[in-house]
Structure formats: structure tokens, C-alpha cells
C-alpha positions, 0 to 999 in steps of 0.5 A: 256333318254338324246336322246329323251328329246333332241327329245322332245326339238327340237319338242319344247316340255318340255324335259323330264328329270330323276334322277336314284340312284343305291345302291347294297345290301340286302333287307327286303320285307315287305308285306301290305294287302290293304282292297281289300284284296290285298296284296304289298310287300313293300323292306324296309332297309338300302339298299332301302334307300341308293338307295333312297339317291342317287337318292336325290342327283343325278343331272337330266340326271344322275345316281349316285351309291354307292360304293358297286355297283360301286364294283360289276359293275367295267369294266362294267360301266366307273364311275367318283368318286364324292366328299364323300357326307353326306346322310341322316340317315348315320353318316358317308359321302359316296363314291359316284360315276357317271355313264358315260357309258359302260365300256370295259367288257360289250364289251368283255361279248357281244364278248364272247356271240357271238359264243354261239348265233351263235351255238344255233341260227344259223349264219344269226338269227336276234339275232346273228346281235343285238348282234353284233351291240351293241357290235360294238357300245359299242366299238365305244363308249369306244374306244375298238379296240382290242376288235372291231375285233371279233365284225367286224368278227361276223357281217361278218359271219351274213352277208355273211350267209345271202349273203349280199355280199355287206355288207359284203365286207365293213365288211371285210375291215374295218377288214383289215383296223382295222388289219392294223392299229394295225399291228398284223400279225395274224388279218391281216392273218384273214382280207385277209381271210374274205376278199378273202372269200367275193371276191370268 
């Protein structure tokens, strides 16, 4: 969202901007019959309005959650604690909590999906590169390099199946370089493979 309201800013038009509230728990649903007959279903409970709440005192550009949520998302999302905030309709003041980005294990999850994807898809399938991308840019973002290897090794693979050797070649040595500089003996036996294979 910050991305294109800054798009927008810079075309000079009013950028766009949006508060996001997050809570986590059990919900009613209650339906309401309208006179066309038709028929909405309407969540209601403690759960919707403390989402709600969030929502009210989020900054614009931020997404705030309770801390039942920031529980259940733990490693998947890097949080900031924020002051307890007193919330309406609630006696007691709430943990609440900043969303900042994506945590370490959203990384690992996307890692552990590759292999799978590579199986049932095939190596060089679209899916197989997305998945790998995002990945690597999860990583760049939260400064995962352990987890970067298996990543760099997985856009290899897509690559070099698709003989774009070129691009493969990068790959690889950005293994040998990632390798080195965390001077592990069995990924710098890995890198020389993916780049000797790439060479060949």
C-alpha cells in the first residue's frame, strides 16, 4: 500500500492512505434478511469489535493487532509492542502490537514449500520461480542469510532447467559467494557443485 500511495504521490495525485486493525478469535455470524429477499451475514462479538478498535486507533499506513494475534503470527510477522491502549467497550487496557514486516519463518515456510512445488509442478514451472523469488526477497528483507542458500539453490535449479545458463551462472555464484562469507564447509562443497554443474 505505502508503494503505490508513494506512486501516486509522485504522479501528484492525493496518496492513498489505509489503516488495517487485526484481532484473532471466535465469531458469531448473524444472518439479516433484506426485503429483496435476500439474505447478509453480518460476524458480530468481542472478537469483530476488537479488530474494529484496532483498526480505530491504527496510524494511516499501519496495521496494528491484538496480542492474540501477534501469538498466533509469532516469527511470521516481526512486531513492535506498543503502549497498553485502552479500547472501548473493554475495562481493562490491551496489549497491542505494530506490524513491521515479515518475520524469519515466513521465509523458512516458503523454503520448506520449494522442493514439494518442484515435485508436483516440475522443475522449470512458473510456480517453482515465484515462490523462489519471494522467498529471496523475504530474506533480503529480514536479513535471513542462512535461510538464503536453499533459496539462491532453488532459483538455480528453475534456471538451469530452463538452460538459462547465464542466469544461472549468477546464481551460483552468488551461492559461492553467500557460502563463503559464512565459511561453512558443506555449503561451499554445494556452491562448487552448482557452479561446476553451471560451467559443464
Amino acid at each position: 500500500m505505502r508503494h503505490y500511495s508513494d506512486q501516486l504521490r509522485r504522479t501528484g495525485r492525493a496518496p492513498l492512505q489505509m489503516r488495517v486493525g487485526v484481532n484473532t478469535g471466535e465469531v458469531v455470524v448473524r444472518s439479516i434478511r433484506k426485503e429483496d429477499l435476500h439474505t447478509d451475514y453480518v460476524p458480530v462479538g468481542l472478537s469483530t469489535n476488537l479488530a474494529a478498535r484496532m483498526e480505530q486507533v491504527a496510524n494511516p499506513g499501519s496495521i496494528l493487532v491484538t496480542a492474540y494475534t501477534q501469538k498466533l503470527t509469532e516469527g511470521y510477522f516481526e512486531f513492535k509492542p506498543l503502549r497498553a491502549t485502552k479500547v472501548k467497550g473493554i475495562e481493562e487496557p490491551l496489549d497491542v502490537y505494530e506490524v513491521l514486516g515479515a518475520g524469519p519463518l515466513r521465509t523458512r515456510l516458503q523454503v520448506a514449500l520449494g522442493t514439494p512445488l518442484m515435485a508436483t509442478k516440475g522443475y522449470a514451472a512458473p510456480e517453482v520461480e515465484r515462490l523462489y523469488t519471494q522467498a529471496r526477497n523475504l530474506c533480503q528483507q529480514v536479513g535471513e542469510t542462512p535461510q538464503l542458500f536453499p533459496v539462491l539453490w532453488g532459483l538455480w535449479v528453475f534456471y538451469e532447467t530452463r538452460a538459462e545458463y547465464k542466469t544461472g551462472r549468477e546464481l551460483g555464484e552468488q551461492c559461492l559467494t553467500l557460502a563463503r562469507s559464512v565459511q561453512d564447509p558443506a555449503l561451499l562443497l554445494e556452491a562448487h557443485s552448482v557452479l561446476g554443474i553451471t560451467l559443464l
